[in-house]
LODREN-111199 format. One line per 3 residues: number of its first residue (from 1); their letters; for each residue x, y negated, z negated of N, C-alpha, C. Coordinates in steps of 0.05 Angstrom, whole numbers. Example, Ala and Ser with C-alpha at 12.3 -4.5 7.8 and 13.67 -1.06 7.14 Angstrom:
REM LODREN-111199
1) as) 264 114 -156 246 90 -156 264 66 -156 | 257 45 -142 273 21 -143 258 -1 -157
//
This chain:
REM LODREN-111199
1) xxx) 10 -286 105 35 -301 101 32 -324 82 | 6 -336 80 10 -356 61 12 -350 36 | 7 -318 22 23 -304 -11 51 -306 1
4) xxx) 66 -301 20 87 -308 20 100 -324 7 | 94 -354 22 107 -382 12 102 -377 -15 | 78 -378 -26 67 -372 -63 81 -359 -77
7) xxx) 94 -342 -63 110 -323 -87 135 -323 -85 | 146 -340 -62 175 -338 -59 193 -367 -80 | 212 -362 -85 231 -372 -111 256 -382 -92
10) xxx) 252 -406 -79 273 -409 -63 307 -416 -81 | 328 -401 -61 350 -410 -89 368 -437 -85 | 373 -449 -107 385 -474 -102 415 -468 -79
13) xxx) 423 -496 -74 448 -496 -58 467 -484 -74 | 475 -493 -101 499 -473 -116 495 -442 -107 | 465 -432 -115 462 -399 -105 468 -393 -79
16) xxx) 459 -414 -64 468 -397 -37 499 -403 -33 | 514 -423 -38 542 -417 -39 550 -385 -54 | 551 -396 -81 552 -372 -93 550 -337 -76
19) xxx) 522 -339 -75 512 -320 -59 539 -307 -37 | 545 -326 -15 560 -325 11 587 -314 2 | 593 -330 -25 623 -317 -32 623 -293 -45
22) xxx) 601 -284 -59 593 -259 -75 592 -247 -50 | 579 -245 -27 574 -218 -9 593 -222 8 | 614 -233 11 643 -228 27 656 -222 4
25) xxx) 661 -222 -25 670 -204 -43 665 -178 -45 | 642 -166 -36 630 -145 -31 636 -138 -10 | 634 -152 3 641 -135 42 670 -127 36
28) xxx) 680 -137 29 710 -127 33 724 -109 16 | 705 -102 -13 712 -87 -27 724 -92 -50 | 718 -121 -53 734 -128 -93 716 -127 -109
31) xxx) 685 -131 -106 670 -118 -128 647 -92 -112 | 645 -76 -132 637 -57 -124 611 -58 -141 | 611 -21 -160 588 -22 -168 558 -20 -149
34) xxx) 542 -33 -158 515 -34 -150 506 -47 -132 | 527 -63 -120 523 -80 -104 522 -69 -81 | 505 -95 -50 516 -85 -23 512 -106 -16
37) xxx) 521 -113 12 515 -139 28 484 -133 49 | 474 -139 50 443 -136 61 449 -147 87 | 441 -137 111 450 -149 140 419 -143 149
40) xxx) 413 -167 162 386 -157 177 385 -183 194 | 365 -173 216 371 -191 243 346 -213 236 | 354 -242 251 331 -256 239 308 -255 258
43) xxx) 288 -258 251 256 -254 271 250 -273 291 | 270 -294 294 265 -319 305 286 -321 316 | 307 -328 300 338 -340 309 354 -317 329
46) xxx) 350 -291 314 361 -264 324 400 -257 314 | 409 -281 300 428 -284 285 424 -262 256 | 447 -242 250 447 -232 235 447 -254 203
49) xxx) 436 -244 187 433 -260 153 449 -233 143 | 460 -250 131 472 -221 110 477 -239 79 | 462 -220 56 468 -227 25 471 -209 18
52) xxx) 484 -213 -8 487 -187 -32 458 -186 -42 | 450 -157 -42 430 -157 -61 444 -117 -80 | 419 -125 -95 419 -95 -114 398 -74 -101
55) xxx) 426 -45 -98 399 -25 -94 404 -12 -116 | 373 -5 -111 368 19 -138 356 41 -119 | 369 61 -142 363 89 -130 353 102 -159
58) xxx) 330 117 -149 302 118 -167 291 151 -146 | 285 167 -163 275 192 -156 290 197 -132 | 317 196 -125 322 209 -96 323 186 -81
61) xxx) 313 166 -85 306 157 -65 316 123 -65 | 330 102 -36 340 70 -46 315 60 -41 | 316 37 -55 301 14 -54 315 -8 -60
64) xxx) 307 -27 -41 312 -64 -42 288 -68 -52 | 292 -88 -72 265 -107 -82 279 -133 -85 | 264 -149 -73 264 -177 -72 254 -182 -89
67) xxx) 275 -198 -115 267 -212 -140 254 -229 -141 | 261 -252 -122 257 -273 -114 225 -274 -96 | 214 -259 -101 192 -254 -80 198 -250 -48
70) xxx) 177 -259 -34 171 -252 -4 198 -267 13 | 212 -260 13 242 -280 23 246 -271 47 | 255 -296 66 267 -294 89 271 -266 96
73) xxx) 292 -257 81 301 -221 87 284 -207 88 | 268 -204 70 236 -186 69 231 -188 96 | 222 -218 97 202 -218 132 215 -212 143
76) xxx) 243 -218 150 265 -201 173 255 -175 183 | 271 -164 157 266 -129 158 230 -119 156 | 206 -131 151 187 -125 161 183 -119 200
79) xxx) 198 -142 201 201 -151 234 211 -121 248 | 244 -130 237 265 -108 251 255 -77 246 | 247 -75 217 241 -47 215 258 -34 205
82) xxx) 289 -45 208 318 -35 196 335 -58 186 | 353 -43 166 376 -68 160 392 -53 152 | 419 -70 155 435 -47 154 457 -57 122
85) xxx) 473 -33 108 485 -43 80 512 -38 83 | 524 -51 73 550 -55 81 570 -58 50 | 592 -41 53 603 -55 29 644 -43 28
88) xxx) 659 -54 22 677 -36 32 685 -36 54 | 672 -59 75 685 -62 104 671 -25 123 | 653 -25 104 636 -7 119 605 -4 118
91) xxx) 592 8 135 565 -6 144 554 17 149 | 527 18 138 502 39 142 471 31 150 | 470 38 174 439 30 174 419 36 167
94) xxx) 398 25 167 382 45 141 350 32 164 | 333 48 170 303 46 179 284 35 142 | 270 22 159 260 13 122 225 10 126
97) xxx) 215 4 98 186 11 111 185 -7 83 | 163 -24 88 146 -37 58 122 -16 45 | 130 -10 11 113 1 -7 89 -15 -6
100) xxx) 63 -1 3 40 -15 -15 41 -20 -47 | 25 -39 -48 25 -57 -75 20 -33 -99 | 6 -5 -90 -6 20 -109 16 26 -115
103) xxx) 44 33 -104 74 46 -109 91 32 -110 | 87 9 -128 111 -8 -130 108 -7 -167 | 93 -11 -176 105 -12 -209 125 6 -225
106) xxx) 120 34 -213 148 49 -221 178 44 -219 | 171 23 -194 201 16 -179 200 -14 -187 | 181 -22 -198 191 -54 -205 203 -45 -238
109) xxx) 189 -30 -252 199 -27 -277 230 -22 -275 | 239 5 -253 264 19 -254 291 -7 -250 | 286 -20 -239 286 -43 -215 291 -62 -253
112) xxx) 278 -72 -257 280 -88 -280 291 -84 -300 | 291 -60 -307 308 -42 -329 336 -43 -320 | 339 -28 -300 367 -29 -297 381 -60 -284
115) xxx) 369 -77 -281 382 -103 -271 374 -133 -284 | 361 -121 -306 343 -144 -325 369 -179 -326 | 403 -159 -341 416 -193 -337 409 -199 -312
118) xxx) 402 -197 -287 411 -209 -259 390 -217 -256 | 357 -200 -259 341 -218 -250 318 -226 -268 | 320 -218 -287 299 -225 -309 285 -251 -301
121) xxx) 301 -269 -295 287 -304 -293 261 -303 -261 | 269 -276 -257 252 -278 -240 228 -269 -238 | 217 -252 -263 200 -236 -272 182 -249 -295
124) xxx) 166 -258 -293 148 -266 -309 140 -261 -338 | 146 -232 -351 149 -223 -367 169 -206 -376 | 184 -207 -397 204 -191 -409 200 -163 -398
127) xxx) 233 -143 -397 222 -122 -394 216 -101 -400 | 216 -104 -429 200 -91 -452 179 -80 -450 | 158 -106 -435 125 -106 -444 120 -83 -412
130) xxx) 99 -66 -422 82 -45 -402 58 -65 -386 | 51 -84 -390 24 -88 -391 38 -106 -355 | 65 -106 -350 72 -126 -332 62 -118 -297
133) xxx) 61 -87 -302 54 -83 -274 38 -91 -254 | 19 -107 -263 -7 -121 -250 -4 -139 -244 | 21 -159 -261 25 -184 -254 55 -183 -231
136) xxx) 67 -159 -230 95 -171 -215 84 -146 -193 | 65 -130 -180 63 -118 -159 66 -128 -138 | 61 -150 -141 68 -169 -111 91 -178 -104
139) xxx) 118 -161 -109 141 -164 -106 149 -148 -80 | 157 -149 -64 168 -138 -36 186 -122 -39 | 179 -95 -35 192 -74 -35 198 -62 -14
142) xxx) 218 -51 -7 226 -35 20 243 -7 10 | 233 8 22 238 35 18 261 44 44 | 277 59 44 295 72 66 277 108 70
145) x) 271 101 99 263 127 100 278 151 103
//
């Protein structure tokens, strides 16, 4: 847990406002697209968290990646084991499992390519360069089984 704290990118107060009004824009269905509202139970409090985040869907298959590194939500859903996505005033639960650090560069690249305006600032290197996989593997990935 202490790479945790190390890698996590906490977001200012504007973001998390921001944030709250972006994923009740989403929950209810005025922006769509790529988006979902992320619901997962907290490990402590037991109060649901819910944000917008981006899934990507890559070989068949969703993935959440935390831009921001090892975040609250990550540890959640390590905990719970599930979270559920919501968008449209409708809700799917999803069982989730963390990628070892060996099967995450495919999905951090896919992941960066397709969402580079949103999260680039969070990525250490442009996402151009190949050589990045070694340095952003330690990004928290969750797979839906």
């Amino acid at each position: 847990m202490v790479e945790d704290a190390a890698t996590y990118l906490r977001p200012s107060a504007f973001e998390c406002l921001m944030g709250r009004a972006f994923a009740f824009a989403v929950w209810i269905g005025l922006i769509r697209g790529h988006f979902y509202v992320l619901e997962v139970r907290g490990r402590k409090s037991g109060r649901t968290i819910a944000l917008p985040v981006d899934l990507l869907e890559f070989d068949g298959r969703r993935y959440l990646v935390c831009a921001r590194g090892a975040s609250n939500w990550v540890r959640n859903a390590r905990v719970a084991g599930e979270v559920v996505l919501a968008r449209a005033l409708r809700r799917r639960r999803y069982r989730v499992r963390e990628l070892p650090p060996s099967l995450r560069p495919p999905i951090l690249k896919a992941y960066l390519d397709r969402y580079a305006v949103e999260v680039q600032r969070f990525f250490p290197v442009r996402r151009d360069r190949r050589s990045r996989h070694s340095m952003i593997s330690r990004r928290a990935i969750l797979s839906s089984n």
